[in-house]
C-alpha positions as CSV (number, residue, x, y, z in Angstrom):
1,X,377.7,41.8,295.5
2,X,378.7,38.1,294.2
3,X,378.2,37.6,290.6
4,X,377.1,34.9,288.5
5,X,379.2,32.1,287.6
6,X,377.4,31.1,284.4
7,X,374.7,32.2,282.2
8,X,371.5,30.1,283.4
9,X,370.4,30.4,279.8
10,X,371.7,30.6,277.0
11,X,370.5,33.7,274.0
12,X,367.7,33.6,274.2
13,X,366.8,33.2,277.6
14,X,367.5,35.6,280.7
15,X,369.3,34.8,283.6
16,X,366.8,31.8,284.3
17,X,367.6,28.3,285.1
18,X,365.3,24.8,284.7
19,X,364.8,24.5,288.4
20,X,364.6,28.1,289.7
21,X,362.7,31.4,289.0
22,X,365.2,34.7,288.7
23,X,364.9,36.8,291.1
24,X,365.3,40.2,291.0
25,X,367.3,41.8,288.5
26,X,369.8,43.3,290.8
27,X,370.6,40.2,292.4
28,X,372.3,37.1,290.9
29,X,370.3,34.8,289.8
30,X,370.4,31.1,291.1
31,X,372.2,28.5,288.6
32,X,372.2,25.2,289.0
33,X,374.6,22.2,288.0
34,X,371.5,20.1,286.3
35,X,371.0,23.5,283.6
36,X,374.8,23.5,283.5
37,X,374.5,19.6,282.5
38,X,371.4,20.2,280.0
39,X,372.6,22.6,277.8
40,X,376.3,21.5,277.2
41,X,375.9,19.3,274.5
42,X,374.0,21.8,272.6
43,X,377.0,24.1,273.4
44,X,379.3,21.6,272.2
45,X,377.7,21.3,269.0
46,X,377.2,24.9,268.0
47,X,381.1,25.2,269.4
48,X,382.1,22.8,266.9
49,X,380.5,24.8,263.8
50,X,382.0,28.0,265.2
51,X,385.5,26.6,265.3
52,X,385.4,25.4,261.6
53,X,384.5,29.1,260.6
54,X,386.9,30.7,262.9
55,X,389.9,28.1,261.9
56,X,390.3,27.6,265.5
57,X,392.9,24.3,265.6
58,X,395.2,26.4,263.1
59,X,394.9,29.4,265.3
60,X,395.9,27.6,268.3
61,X,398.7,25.5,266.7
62,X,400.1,28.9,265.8
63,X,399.7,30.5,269.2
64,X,401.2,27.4,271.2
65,X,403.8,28.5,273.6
66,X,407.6,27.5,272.8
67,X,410.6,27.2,275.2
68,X,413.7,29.0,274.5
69,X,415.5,25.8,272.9
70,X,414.0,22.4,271.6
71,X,414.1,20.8,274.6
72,X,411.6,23.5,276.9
73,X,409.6,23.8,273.1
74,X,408.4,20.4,273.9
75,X,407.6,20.6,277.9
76,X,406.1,24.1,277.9
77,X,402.5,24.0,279.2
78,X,399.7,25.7,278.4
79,X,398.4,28.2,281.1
80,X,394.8,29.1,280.4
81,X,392.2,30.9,283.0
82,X,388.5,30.1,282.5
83,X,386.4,32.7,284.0
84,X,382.8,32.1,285.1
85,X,384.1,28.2,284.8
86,X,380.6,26.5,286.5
87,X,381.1,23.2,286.1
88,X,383.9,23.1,283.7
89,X,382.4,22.5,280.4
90,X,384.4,25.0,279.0
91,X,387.8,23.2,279.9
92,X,386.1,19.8,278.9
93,X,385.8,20.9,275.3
94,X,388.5,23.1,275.1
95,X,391.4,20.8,276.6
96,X,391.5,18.0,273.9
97,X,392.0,20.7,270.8
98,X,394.8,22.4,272.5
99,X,396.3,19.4,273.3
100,X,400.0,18.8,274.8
101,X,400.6,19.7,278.4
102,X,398.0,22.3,280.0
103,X,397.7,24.3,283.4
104,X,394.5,25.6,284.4
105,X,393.0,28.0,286.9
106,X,389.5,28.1,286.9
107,X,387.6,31.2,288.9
108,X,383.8,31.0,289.3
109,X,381.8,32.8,292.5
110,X,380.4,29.6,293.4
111,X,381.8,27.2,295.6
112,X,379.4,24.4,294.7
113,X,379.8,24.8,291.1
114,X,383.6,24.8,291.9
115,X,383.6,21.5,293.8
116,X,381.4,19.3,291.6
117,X,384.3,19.6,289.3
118,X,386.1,16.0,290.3
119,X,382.1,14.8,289.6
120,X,381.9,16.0,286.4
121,X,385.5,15.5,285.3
122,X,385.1,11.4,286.5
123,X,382.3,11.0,283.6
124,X,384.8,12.1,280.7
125,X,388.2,11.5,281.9
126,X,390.7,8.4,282.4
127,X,390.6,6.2,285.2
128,X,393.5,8.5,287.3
129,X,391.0,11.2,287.3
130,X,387.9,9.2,288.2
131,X,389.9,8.3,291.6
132,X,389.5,11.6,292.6
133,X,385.4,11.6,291.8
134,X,384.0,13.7,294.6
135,X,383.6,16.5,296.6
136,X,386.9,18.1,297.8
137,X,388.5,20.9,298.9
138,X,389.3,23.9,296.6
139,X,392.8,23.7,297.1
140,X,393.0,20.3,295.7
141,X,394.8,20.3,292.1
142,X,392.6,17.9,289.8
143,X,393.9,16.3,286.9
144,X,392.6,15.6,283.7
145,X,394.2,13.8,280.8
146,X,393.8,11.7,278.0
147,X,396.5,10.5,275.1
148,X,396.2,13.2,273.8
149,X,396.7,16.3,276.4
150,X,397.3,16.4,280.2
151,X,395.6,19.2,282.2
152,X,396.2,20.4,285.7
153,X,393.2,22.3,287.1
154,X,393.7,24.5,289.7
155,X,389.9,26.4,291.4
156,X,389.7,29.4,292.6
157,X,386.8,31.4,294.4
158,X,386.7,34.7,292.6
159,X,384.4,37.8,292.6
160,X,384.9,38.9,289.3
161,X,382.9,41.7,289.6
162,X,385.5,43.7,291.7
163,X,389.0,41.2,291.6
164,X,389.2,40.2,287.8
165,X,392.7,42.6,288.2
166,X,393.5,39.9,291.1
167,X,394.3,36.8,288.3
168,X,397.9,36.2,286.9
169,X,397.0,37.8,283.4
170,X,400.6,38.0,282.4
171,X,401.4,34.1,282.9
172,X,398.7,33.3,280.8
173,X,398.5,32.0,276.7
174,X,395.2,32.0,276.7
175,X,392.0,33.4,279.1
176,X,388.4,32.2,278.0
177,X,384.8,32.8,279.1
178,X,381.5,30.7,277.9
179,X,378.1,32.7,277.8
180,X,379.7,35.2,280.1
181,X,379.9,38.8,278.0
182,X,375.9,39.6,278.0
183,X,376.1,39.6,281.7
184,X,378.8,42.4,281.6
185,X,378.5,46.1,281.9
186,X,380.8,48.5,279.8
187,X,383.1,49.2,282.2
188,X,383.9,45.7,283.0
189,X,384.6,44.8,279.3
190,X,386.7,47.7,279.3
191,X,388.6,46.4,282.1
192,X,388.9,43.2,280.5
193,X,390.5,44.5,277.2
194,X,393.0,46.9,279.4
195,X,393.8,43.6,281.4
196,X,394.6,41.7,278.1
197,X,396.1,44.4,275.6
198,X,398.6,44.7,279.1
199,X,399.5,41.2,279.5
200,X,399.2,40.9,275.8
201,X,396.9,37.3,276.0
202,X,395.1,36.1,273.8
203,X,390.9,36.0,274.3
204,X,388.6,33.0,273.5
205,X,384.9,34.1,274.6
206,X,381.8,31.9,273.2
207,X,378.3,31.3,273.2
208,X,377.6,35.4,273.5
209,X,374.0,36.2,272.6
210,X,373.4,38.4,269.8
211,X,369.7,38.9,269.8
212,X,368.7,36.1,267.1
213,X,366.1,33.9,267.8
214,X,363.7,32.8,265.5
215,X,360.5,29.9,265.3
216,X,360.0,27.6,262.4
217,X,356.3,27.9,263.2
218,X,356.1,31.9,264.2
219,X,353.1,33.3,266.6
220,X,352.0,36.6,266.7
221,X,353.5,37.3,270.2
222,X,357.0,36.0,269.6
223,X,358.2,39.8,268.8
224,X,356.3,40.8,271.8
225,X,358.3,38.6,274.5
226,X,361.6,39.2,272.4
227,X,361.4,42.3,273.1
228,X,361.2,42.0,276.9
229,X,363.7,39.4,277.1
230,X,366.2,42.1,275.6
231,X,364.7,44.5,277.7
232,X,365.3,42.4,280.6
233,X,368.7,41.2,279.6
234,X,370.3,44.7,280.1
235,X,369.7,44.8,283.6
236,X,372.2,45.0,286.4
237,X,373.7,41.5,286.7
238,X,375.8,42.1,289.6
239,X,378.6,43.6,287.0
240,X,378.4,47.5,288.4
241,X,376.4,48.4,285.5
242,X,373.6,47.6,283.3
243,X,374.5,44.4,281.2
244,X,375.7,44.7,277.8
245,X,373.0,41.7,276.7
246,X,373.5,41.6,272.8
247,X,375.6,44.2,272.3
248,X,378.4,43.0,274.4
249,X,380.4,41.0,271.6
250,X,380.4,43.6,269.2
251,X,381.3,46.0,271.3
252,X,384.1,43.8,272.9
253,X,385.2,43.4,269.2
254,X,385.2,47.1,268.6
255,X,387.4,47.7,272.1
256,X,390.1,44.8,271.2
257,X,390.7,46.0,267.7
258,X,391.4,49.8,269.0
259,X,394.1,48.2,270.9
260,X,395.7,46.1,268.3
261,X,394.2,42.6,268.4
262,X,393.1,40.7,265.8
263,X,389.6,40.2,265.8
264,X,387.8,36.2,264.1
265,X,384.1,35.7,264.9
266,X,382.1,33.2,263.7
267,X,378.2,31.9,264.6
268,X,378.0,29.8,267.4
269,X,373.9,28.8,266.9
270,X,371.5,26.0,269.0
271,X,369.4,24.5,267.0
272,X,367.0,22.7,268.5
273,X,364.9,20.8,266.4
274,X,361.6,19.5,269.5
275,X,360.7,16.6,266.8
276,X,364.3,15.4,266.2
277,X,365.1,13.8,270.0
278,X,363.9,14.6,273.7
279,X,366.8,16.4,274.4
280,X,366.0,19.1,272.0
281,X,362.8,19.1,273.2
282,X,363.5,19.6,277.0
283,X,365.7,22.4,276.5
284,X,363.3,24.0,273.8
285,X,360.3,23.6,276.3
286,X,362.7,25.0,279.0
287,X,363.7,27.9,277.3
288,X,360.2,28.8,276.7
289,X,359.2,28.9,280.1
290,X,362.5,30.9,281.3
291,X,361.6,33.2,278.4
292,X,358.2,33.5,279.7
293,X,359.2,34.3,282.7
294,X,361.5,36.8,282.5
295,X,359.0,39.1,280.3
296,X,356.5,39.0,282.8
297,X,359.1,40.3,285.8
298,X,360.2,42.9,282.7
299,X,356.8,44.0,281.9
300,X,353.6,42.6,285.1
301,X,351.3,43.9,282.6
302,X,351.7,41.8,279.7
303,X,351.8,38.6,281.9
304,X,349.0,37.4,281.0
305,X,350.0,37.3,277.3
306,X,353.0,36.1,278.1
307,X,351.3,33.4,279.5
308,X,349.4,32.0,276.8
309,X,351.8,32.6,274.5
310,X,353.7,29.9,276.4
311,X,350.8,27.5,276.1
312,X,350.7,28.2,272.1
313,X,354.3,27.2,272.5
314,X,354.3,24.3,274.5
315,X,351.5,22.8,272.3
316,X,353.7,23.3,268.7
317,X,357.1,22.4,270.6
318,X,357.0,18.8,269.5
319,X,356.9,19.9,265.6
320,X,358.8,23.4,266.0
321,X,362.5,24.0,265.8
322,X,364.6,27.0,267.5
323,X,367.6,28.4,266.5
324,X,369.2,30.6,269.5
325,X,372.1,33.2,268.4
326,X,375.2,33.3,269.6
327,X,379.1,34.5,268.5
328,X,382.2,32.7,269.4
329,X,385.2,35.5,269.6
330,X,388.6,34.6,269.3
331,X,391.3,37.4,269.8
332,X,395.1,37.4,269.2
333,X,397.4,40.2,270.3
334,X,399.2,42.4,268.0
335,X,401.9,41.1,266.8
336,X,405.3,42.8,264.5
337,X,405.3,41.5,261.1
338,X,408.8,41.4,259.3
339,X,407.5,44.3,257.2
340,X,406.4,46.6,260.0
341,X,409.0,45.8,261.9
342,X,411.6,46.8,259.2
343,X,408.9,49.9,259.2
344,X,410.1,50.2,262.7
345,X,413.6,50.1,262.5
346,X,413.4,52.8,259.4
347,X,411.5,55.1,261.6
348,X,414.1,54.3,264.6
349,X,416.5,55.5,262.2
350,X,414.7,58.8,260.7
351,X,414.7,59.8,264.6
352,X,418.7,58.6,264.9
353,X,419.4,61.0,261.5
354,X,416.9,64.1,263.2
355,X,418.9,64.0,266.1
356,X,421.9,64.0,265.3
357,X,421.2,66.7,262.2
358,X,419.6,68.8,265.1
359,X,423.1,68.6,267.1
360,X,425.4,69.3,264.7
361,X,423.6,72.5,264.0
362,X,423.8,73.3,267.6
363,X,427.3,72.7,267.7
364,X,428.2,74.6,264.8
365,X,426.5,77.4,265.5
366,X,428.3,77.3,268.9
367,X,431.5,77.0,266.9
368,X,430.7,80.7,265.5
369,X,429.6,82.0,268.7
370,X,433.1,81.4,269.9
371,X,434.3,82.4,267.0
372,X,433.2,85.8,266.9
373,X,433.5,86.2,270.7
374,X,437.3,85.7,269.8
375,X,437.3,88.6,267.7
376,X,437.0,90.8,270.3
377,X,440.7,92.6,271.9
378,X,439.3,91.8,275.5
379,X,438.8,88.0,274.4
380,X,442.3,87.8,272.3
381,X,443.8,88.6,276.0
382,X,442.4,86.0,277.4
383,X,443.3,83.6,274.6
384,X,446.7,85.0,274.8
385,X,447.1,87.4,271.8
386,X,446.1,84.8,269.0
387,X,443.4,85.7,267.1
388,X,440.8,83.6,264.7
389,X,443.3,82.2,262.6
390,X,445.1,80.2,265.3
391,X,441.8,78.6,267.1
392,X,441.4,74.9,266.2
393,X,437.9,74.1,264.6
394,X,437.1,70.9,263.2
395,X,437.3,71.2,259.4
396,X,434.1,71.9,257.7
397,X,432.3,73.8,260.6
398,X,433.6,77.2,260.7
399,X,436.1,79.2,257.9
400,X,439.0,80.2,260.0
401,X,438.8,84.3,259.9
402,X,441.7,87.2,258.3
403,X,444.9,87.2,260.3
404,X,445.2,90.4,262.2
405,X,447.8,92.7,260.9
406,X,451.1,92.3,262.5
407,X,453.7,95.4,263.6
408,X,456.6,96.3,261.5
409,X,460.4,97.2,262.4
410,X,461.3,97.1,266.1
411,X,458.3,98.0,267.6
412,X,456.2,95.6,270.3
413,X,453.3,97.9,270.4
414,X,450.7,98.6,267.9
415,X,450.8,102.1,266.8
416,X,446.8,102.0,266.3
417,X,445.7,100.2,269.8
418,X,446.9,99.1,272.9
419,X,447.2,95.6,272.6
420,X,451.1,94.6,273.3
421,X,452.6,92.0,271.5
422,X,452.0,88.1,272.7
423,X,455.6,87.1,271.3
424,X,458.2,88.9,269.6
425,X,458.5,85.9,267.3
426,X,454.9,86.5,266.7
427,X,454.1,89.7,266.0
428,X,457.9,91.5,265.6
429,X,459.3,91.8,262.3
430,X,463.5,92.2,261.7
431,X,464.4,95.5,261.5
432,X,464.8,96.9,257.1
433,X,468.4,96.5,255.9
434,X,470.3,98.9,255.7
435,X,471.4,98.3,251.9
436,X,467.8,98.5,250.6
437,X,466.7,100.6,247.7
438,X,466.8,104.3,247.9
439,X,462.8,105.5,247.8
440,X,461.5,106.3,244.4
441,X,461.3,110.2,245.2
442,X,464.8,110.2,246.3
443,X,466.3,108.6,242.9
444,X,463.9,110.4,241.3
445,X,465.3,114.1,242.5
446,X,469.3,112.6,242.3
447,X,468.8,111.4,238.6
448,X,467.1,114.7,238.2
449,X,470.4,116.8,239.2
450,X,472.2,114.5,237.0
451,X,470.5,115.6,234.2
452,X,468.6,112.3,233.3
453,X,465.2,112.2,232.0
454,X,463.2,109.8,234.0
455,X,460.8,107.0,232.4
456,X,457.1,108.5,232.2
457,X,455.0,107.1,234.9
458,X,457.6,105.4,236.6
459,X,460.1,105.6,239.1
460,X,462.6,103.3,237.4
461,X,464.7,103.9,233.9
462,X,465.0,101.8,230.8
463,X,468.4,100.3,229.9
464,X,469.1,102.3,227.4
465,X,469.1,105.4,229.7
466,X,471.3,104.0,231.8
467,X,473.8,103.3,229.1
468,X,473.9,106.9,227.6
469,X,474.2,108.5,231.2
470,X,476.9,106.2,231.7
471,X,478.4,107.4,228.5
472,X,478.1,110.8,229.3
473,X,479.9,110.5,232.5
């Protein structure tokens, strides 16, 4: 199923345009150029207002794109895609407050809206883009310029409905939509968001209805018909789904901000005072009859209501003003501030620290695996007879264990185990001398015969002992 390029009315009006009837609510309502035409100066007003509030230039001076050195700063182009473009009023209001050098694809369903573009660019442009003031084919690149900005438009035939995933989000600065979102279901918004958070563009969407609408001069059915506009307005709109209606910019809002993106709405209102020029006038008496219309398609019952309730209007159009609700969104992708991302690094680093914590325990206590494993007689043969004092360890991991006791005299054998001797130089000792010191019993017994009396408690004798026995012999 196609879709519709542009809202035929505005918020308070269905899917209804000056010279058709809708039809039914599961096909895609006719829109013509002349509605297109009738209703963009009143766009362009309430646009204005919105922009003030939102702080829109500032916004977009700050989101510019910028080359990699001074000289690409001041070439780069902005790429922008308009979707649901009709007859470009969108780019027309846009292009001069970005300014600079711009590239544009446009993407509408319909190829009639797409090729009146060189038309309706010839009444506001220079007299290079005038030259090219008529029908022609799509794959035609128009140009648009003034002192001030220079804009390449490329059109596309797109069903956005089933191949929004089909456009170059990730070249693009900047995508934008007018009075597109209440024609939407959920799940297309929700591609939309996925589509931007992953290409990380920013989102300019205006003139979205939020249900407002109200009379200087009230009648008792305007609550009546209000209530089957927004009836009618979440019908299937050829977006595979019911249509968001007025609850589609919030709920866009809602999405974007659980992704990141930072979220600036402002009112976006018509005002359309009937006594204050014919203009106002036509497109107040036209939105009463589309009103009209849709609530009695919503609800055959009440038509007849409905019906004289658009002759009350009609009759107190001339001295009656309307305001119609919308909201202008504009959305800007998350970006690092110095703070978080010093935030960033400092987690980065907590993470670096764990890690490396985590793997010097690992290898310390594989350190004293070994260790102990080493203790063992089985693995001081394989290590070759040295035992935990001679393994290297880094310092600090592991203290290095008691020496193993070593063999005394000649021997290369433990008396107490089995385990033979690595090296003599190792575990060998020199044999005693042979002018060491008597034993302590054997002095003891020879001093005895002698006729000495020993020190008590001790094996050895004081001087003076040794004197008198010397003496005495």
């Amino acid at each position: 199923m196609k879709v519709a390029a542009k809202k035929v009315a505005t918020g308070a009006t269905a899917a209804v345009a000056s010279s058709a009837q809708p039809r039914s609510s599961t096909d895609v309502a006719g829109f013509s150029a002349d509605w297109l035409g009738q209703r963009e100066p009143f766009d362009a007003a309430a646009r204005d207002a919105a922009a003030s509030d939102l702080g829109l230039d500032a916004r977009l001076a700050a989101l510019r794109p910028k080359g990699t050195n001074s000289a690409a700063a001041a070439t780069e182009p902005w790429r922008v895609i308009d979707l649901a473009c009709g007859t470009g009023a969108n780019m027309r209001w846009l292009a001069p407050r970005l300014g600079g050098r711009q590239q544009w694809l446009v993407a509408d369903h319909d190829p009639e809206l797409l090729q009146s573009w060189p038309e309706h660019l010839a009444r506001v442009g220079t007299a290079a883009t005038r030259r090219v003031a008529k029908k022609s084919a799509l794959a035609e690149t128009l140009h648009h310029s003034s002192p001030h900005f220079q804009a390449a438009i490329v059109r596309q035939q797109v069903d956005l409905a089933a191949s929004l995933a089909q456009l170059p989000w990730a070249s693009a600065h900047l995508v934008t939509a007018s009075a597109l979102l209440d024609l939407v279901s959920a799940a297309w918004l929700q591609q939309l968001v996925q589509h931007a958070a992953a290409a990380r563009v920013a989102l300019l969407l205006a003139l979205s209805v939020d249900g407002r609408h109200g009379w200087s001069v009230p009648d008792k059915l305007d609550d009546t018909v209000a209530a089957l506009f927004a009836a009618h307005q979440q019908r299937d709109k050829g977006f595979a789904g019911p249509a968001q209606g007025a609850a589609a910019a919030p709920a866009l809002a809602l999405a974007l901000r659980a992704v990141g993106y930072r979220v600036f709405s402002a009112r976006s209102d018509w005002h359309l005072d009937g006594s204050a020029n014919a203009q106002s006038l036509a497109l107040q008496r036209a939105l009463i009859a589309g009103m009209g219309a849709v609530a009695c398609e919503q609800q055959p019952a009440a038509c007849a209501a409905v019906q004289a309730w658009q002759q009350r209007r009609h009759a107190l159009a001339a001295r009656s003003t309307l305001v119609v609700g919308h909201i202008d969104l504009l959305a800007l992708p998350p970006r690092l501030t110095p703070g978080a991302d010093l935030r960033q690094r400092q987690r980065r680093q907590l993470k670096v620290s764990a890690f490396k914590s985590a793997f010097k325990s690992a290898f310390k206590s594989a350190v004293k695996s070994r260790s102990h494993n080493m203790s063992s007689p089985s693995a001081r043969r394989r290590a070759g007879g040295r035992g935990q004092s001679a393994m290297r360890v880094a310092p600090g991991h592991c203290k290095p264990g008691r020496p193993l006791p070593i063999s005394t005299g000649a021997m290369t054998r433990c008396k107490r185990s089995s385990i033979p001797a690595a090296k003599q130089r190792d575990t060998v000792t020199p044999p005693p001398s042979t002018n060491s010191k008597r034993s302590p019993r054997a002095a003891r017994a020879a001093h005895t015969r002698a006729g000495l009396k020993p020190f008590a408690g001790s094996s050895a004798f004081s001087r003076s002992s040794t004197a008198s026995t010397s003496a005495a012999l």
